[in-house]
C-alpha positions in Angstrom: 103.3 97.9 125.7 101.3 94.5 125.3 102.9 91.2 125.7 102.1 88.2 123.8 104.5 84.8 124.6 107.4 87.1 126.2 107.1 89.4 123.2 106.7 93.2 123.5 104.1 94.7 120.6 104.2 98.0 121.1 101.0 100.3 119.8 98.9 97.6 119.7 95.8 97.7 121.4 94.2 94.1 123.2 91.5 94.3 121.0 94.1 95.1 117.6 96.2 91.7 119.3 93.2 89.4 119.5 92.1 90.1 115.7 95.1 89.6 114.5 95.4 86.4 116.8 92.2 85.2 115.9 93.5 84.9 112.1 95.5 82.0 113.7 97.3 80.9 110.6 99.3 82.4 107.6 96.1 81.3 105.1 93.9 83.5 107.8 95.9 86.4 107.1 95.7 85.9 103.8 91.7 85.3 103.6 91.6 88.5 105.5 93.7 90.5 103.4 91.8 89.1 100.0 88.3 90.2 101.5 89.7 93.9 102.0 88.7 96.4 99.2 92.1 97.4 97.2 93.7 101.1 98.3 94.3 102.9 95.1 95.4 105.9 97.5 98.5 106.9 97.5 98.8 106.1 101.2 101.2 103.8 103.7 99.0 102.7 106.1 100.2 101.0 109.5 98.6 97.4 110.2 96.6 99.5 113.1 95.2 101.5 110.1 94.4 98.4 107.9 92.0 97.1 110.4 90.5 100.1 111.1 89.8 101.4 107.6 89.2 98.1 106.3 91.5 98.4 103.0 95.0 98.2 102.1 97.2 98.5 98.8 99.9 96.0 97.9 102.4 97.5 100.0 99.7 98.0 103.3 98.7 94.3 102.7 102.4 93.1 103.0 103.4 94.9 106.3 99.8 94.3 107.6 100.5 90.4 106.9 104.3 90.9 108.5 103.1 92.3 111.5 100.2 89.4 111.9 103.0 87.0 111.4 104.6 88.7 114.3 101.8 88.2 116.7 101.5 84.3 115.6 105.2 83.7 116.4 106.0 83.4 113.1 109.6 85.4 111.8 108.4 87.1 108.9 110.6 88.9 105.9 109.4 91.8 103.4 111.2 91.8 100.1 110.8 94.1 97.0 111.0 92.6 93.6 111.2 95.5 90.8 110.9 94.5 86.9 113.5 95.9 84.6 111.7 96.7 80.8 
């Protein structure tokens, strides 16, 4: 387990925790995520998988962006919003 401010972040790697520390803000996550080629896969890839393979879908993005939140001390929440027609 690694350790970050008290916190436990288990499966990361020092090197995974410092990039996502080095994105430093919620606009650094985001510039991140918007220079990542789209996944048209049909895959769920963890955050661990995003920065290795360099590409995430929608749903990769948002749990890759969660879990960076995490590491920055921020409380971060995941909703689904589904049209209807």
């Amino acid at each position: 387990m690694n350790s970050a401010g008290g916190r436990q972040f288990q499966g990361l790697t020092p090197r995974e925790l410092r990039t996502l520390r080095g994105l430093k803000t919620p606009a650094g996550i985001q510039r991140f995520l918007d220079e990542l080629p789209y996944n048209l896969s049909f895959t769920a890839r963890s955050p661990q998988k995003v920065l290795h393979d360099r590409t995430a879908s929608c749903l990769e993005g948002g749990i890759f962006a969660a879990a960076a939140l995490r590491v920055l001390g921020f409380r971060p929440l995941i909703f689904d919003l589904e049209a209807e027609q």
